[in-house]
PyMOL CGO cylinders between C-alpha atoms (Angstrom):
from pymol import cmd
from pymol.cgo import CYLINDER

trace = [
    CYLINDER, 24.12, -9.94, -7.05, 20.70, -9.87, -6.53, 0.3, 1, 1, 1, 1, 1, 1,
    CYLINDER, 20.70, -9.87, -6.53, 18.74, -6.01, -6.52, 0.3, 1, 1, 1, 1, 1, 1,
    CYLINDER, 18.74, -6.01, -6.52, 16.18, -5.45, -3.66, 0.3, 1, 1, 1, 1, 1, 1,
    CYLINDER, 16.18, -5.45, -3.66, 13.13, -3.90, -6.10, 0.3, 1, 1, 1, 1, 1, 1,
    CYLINDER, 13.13, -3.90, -6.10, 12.10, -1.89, -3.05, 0.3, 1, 1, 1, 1, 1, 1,
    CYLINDER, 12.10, -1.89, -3.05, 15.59, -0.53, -2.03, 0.3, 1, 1, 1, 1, 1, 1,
    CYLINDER, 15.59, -0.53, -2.03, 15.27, 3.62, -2.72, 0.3, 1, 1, 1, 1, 1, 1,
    CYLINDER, 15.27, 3.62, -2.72, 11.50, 3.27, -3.40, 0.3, 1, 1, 1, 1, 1, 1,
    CYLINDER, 11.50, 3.27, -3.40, 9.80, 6.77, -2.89, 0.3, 1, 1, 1, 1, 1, 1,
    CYLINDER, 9.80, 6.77, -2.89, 6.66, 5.53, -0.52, 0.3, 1, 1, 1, 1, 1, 1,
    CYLINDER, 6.66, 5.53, -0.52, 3.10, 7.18, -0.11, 0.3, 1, 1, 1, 1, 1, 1,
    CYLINDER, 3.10, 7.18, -0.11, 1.54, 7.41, 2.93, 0.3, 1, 1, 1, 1, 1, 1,
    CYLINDER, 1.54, 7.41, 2.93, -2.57, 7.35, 3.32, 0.3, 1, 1, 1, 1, 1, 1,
    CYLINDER, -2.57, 7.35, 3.32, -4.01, 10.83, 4.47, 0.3, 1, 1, 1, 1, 1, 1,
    CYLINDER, -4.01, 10.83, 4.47, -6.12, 8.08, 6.04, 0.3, 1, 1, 1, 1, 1, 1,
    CYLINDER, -6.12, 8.08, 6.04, -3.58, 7.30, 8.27, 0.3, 1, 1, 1, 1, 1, 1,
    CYLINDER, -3.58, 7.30, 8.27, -4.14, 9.85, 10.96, 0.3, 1, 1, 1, 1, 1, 1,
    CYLINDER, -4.14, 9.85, 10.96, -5.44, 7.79, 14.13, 0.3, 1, 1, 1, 1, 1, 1,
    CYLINDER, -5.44, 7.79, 14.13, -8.48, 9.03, 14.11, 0.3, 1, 1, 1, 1, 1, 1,
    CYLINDER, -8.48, 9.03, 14.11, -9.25, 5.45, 16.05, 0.3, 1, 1, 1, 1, 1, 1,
    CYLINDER, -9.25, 5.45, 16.05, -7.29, 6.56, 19.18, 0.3, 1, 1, 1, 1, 1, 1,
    CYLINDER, -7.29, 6.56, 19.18, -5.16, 3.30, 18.25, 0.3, 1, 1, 1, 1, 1, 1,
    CYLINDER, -5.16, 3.30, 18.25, -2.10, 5.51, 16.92, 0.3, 1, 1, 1, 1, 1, 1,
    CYLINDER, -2.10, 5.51, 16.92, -2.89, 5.33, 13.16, 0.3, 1, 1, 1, 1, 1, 1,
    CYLINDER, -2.89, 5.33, 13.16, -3.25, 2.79, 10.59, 0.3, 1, 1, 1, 1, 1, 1,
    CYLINDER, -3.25, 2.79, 10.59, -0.06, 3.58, 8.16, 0.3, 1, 1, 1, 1, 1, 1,
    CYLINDER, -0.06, 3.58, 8.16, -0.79, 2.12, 4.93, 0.3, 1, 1, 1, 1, 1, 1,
    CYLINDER, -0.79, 2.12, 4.93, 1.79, 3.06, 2.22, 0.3, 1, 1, 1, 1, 1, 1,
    CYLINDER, 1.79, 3.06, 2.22, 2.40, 2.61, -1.61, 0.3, 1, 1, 1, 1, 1, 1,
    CYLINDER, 2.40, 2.61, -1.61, 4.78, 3.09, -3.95, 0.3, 1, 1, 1, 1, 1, 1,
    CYLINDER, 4.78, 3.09, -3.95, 5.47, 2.78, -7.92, 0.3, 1, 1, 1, 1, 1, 1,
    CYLINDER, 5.47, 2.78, -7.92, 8.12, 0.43, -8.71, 0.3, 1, 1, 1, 1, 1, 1,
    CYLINDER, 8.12, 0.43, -8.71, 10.01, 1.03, -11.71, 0.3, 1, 1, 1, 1, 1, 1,
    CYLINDER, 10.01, 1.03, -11.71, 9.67, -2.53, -13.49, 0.3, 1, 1, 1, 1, 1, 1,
    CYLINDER, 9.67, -2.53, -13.49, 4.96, -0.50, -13.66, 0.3, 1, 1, 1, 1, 1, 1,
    CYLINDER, 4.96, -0.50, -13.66, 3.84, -2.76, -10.45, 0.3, 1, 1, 1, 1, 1, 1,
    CYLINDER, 3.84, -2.76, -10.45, 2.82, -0.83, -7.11, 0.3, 1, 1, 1, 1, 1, 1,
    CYLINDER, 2.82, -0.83, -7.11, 4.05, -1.83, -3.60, 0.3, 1, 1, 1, 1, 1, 1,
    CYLINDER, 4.05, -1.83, -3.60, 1.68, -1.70, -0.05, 0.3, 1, 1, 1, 1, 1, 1,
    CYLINDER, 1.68, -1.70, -0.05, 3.32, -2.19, 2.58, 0.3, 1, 1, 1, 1, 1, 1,
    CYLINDER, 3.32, -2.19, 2.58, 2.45, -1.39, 6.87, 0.3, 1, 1, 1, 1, 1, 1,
    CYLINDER, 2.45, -1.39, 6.87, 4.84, 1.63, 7.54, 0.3, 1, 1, 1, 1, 1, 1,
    CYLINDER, 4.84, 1.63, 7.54, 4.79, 0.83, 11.51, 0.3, 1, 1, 1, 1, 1, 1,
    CYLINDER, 4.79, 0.83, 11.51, 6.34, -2.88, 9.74, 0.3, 1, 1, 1, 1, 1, 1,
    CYLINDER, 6.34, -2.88, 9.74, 8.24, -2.25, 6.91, 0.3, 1, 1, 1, 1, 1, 1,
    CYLINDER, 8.24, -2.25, 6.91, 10.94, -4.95, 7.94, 0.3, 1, 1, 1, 1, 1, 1,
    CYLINDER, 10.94, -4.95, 7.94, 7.77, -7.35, 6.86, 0.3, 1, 1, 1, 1, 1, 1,
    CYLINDER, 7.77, -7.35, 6.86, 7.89, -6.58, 3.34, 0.3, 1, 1, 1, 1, 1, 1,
    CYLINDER, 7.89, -6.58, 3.34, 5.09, -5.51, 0.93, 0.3, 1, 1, 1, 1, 1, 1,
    CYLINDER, 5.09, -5.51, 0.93, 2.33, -6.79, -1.49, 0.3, 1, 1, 1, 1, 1, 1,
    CYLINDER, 2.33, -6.79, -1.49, 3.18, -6.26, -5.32, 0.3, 1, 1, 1, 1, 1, 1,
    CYLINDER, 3.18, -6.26, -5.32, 0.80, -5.73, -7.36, 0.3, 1, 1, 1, 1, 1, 1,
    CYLINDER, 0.80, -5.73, -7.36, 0.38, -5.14, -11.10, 0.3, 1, 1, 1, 1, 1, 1,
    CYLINDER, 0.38, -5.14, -11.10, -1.05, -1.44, -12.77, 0.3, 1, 1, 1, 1, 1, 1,
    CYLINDER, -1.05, -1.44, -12.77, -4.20, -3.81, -13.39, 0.3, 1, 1, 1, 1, 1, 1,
    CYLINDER, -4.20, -3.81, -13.39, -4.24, -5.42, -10.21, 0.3, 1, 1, 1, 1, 1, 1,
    CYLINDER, -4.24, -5.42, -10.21, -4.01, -1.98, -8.66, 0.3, 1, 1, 1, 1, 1, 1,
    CYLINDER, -4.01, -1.98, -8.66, -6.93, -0.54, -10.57, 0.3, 1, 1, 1, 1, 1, 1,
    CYLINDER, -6.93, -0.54, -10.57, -8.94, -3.35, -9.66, 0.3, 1, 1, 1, 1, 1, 1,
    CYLINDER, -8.94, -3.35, -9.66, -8.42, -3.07, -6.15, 0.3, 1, 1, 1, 1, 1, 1,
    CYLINDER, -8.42, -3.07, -6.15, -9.30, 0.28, -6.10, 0.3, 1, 1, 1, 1, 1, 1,
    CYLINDER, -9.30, 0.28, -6.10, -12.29, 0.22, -8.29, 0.3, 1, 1, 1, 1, 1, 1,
    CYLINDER, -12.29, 0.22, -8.29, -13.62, -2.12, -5.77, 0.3, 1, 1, 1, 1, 1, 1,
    CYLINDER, -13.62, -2.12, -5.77, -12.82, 0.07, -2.74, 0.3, 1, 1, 1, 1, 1, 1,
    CYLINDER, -12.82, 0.07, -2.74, -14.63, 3.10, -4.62, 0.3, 1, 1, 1, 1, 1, 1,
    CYLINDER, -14.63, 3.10, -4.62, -17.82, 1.01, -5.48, 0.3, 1, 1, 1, 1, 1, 1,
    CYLINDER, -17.82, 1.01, -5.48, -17.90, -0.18, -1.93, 0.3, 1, 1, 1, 1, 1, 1,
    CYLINDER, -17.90, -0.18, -1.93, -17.16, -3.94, -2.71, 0.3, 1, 1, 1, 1, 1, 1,
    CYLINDER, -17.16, -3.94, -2.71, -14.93, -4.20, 0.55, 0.3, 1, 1, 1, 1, 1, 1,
    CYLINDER, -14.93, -4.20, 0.55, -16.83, -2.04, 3.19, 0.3, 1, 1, 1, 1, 1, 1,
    CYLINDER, -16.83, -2.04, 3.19, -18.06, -4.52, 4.99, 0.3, 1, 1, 1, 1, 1, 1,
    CYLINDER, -18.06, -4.52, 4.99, -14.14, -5.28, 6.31, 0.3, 1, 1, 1, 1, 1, 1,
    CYLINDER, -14.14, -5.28, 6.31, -13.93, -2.11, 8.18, 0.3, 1, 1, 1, 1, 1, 1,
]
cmd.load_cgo(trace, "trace")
């Protein structure tokens, strides 16, 4: 029987999130898996799935997003 690693996962949504944008909100949320990788997902989709990442991954990502490596997507 094969375990669904994101069954009972505890998600976090982005403060971000609001809809500040008048479009209804951008709902990014993640989540700490218990095997150490983190989980994003689109809350409005959930049924799509999410992107697993690992703890180094993760810190990657977000060292770029503080040093402003990505701002020129938004």
């Amino acid at each position: 029987m094969r375990v669904d690693p994101l069954e009972n996962t505890e998600w976090r949504k982005s403060s971000f999130s609001g809809g500040s944008n008048g479009g209804g909100g951008q709902c990014v949320e993640a989540a700490a898996l218990a095997d150490g990788r983190v989980a994003v997902r689109n809350s409005k989709r959930p049924e799509d799935g999410a992107v697993l990442f690992t703890r180094a991954e993760m810190l990657a990502w977000v060292q770029g997003i503080k040093a402003g490596e990505f701002d020129d997507l938004t």
